[in-house]
Backbone as a ProteinNet text record, in pm:
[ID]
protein_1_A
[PRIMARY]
XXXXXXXXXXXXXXXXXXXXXXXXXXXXXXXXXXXXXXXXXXXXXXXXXXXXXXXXXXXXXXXXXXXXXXXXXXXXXXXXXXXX
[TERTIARY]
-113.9	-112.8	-119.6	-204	-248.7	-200.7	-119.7	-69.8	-139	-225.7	-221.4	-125.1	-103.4	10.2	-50.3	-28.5	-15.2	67.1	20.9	64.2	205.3	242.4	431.9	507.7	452.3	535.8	519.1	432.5	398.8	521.4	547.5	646.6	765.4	780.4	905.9	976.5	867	874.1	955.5	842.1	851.9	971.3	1055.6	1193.3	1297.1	1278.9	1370.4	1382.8	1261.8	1257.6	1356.7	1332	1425.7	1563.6	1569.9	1710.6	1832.8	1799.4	1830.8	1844.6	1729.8	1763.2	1660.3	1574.6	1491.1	1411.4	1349.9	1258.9	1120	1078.9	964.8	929.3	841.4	777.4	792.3	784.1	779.7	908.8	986.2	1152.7	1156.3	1108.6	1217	1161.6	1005.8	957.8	999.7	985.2	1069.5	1216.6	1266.8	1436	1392.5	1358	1324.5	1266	1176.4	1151.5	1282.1	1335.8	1478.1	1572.5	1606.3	1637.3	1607.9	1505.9	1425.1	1443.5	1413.8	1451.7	1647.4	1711.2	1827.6	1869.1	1813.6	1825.9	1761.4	1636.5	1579.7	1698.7	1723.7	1834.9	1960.7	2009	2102	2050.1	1924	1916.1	1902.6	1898.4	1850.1	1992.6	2079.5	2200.3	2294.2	2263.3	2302.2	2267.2	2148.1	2097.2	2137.1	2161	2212	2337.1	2451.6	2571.1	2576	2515.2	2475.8	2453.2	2375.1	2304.8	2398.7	2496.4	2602.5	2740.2	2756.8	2855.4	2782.9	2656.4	2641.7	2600.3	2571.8	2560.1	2685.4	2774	2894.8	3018.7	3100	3230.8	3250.8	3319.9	3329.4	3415.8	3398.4	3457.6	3481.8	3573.6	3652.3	3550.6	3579.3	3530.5	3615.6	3607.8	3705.7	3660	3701.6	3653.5	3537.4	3569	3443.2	3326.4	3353.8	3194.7	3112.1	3208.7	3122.1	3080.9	3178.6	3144.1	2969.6	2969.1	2831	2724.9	2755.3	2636.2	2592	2702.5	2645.7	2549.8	2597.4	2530.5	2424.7	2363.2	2257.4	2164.2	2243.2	2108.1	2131.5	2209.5	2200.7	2040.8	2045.8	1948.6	1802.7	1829.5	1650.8	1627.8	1728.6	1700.7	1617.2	1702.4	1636.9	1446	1446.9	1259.8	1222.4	1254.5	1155.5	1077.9	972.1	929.2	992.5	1006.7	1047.6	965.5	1021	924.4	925.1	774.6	713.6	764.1
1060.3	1190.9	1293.8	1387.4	1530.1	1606.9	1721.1	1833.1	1924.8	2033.3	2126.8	2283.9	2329.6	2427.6	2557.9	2674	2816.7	2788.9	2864.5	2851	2909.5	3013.9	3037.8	2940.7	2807.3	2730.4	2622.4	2619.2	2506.3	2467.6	2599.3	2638.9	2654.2	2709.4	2635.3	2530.9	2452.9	2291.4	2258.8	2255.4	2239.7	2261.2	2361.9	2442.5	2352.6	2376.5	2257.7	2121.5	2062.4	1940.3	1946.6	2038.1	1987.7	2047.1	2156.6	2178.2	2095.8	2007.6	1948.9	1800.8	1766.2	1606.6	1516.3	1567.3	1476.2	1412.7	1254.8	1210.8	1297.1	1325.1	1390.8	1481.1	1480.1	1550.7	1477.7	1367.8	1341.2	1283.4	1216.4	1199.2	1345	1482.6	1586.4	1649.1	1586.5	1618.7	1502.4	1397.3	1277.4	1321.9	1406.9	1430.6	1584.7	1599.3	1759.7	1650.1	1549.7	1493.6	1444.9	1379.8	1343.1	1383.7	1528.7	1647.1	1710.4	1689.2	1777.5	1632.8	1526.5	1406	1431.2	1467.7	1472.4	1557	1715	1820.4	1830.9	1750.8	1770.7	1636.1	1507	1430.8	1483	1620.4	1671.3	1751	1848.3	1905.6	1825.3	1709.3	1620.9	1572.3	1559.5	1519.4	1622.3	1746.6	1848.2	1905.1	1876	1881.7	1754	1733.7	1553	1600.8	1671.5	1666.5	1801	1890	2021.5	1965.9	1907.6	1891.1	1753.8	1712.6	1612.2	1687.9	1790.1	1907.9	1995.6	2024.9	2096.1	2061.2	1890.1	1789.8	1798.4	1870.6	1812.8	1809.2	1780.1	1750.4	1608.6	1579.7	1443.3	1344.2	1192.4	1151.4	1007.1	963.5	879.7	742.5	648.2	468.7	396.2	271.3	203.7	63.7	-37.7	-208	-177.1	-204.3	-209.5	-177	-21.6	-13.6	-16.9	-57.9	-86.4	-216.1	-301.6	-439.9	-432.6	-406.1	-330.5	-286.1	-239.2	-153.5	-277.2	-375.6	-431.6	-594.4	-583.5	-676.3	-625	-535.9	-473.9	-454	-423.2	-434.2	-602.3	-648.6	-803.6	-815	-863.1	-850.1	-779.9	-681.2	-598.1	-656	-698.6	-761.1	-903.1	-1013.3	-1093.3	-1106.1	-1007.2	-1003.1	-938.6	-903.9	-847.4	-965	-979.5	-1060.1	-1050.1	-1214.2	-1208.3	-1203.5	-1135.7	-1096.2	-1192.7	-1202.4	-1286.4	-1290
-1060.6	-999.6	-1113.1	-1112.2	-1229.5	-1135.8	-1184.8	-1100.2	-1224.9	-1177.9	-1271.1	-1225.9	-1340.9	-1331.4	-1460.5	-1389.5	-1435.4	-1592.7	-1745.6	-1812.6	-1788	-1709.3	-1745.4	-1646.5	-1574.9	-1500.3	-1586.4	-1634.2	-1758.7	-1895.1	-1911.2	-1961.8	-1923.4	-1816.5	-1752.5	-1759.6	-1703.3	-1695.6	-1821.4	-1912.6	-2018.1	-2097.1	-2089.1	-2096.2	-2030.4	-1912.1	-1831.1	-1891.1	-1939.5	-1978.5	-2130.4	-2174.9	-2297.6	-2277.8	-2214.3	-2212	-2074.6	-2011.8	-1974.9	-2046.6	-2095.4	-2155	-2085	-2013.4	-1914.8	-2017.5	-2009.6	-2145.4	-2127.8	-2042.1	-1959	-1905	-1880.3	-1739.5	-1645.4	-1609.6	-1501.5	-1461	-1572.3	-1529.7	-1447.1	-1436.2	-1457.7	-1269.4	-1292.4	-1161.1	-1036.5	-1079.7	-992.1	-969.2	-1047.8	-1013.4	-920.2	-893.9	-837	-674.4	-664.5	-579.8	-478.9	-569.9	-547.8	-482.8	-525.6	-451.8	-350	-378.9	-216.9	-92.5	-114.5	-35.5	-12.9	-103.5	-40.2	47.9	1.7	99.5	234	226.4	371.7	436.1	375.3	447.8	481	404	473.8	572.8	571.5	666.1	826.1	820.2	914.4	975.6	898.1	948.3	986.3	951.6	1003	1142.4	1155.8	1289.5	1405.4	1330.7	1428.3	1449.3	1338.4	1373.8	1496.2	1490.4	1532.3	1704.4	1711	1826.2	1859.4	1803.4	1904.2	1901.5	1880.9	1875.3	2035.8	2028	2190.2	2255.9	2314.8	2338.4	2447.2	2488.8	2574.4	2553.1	2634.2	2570.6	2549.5	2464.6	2389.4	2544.6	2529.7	2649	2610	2572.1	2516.8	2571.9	2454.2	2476	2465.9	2520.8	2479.9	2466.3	2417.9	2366.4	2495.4	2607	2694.8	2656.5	2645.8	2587.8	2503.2	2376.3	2268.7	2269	2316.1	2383.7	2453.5	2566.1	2627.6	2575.9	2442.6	2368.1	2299.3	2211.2	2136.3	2205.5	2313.7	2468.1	2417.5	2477	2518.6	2387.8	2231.5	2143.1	2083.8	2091.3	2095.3	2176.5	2300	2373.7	2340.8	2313.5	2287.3	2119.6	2044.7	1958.6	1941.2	2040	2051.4	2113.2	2220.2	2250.3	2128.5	2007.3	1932.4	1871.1	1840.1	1747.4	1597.6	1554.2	1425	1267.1	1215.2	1069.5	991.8	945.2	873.3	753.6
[MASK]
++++++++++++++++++++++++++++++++++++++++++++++++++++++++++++++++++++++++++++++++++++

C-alpha cells in the first residue's frame, strides 16, 4: 500500500515517528489503524449498551431460562454444517 501525503503531513508523520519511538512509518500508521478499530469498537458497544438501556424495563431470569436459551442454540448449532 503507497499512501501519498502533502509535504506538512509528511512531516508530521514524520515528527510523530520520532518523537514517539515508532521504528517507522508504518509501525506508527498501523497504531493509528489500531485505534481507530478500537474507537469505532467502542462506539459500537456503546450503542448496544444505549439501545439495551431503552429497550424496556429490565425483567429478571432465572436457571430456567438460561437453561432454554442454551437448549435452543445447542440445537441451531447442531443443523449447522461442520467446518472443514
Amino acid at each position: 500500500m503507497n499512501i501519498s501525503l502533502p509535504e506538512a503531513l509528511r512531516e508530521f508523520v514524520d515528527q510523530q515517528v520520532a518523537r514517539a519511538g515508532y521504528g517507522s512509518v508504518s509501525d506508527y500508521v498501523r497504531e493509528l489503524i489500531r485505534q481507530d478499530q478500537e474507537r469505532q469498537a467502542e462506539r459500537h458497544l456503546a450503542g448496544l449498551i444505549r439501545e439495551g438501556l431503552e429497550s424496556g424495563a429490565a425483567r429478571p431470569v432465572e436457571a430456567r431460562y438460561w437453561a432454554a436459551k442454551r437448549a435452543k442454540l445447542r440445537t441451531a448449532a447442531s443443523k449447522r454444517p461442520a467446518k472443514a
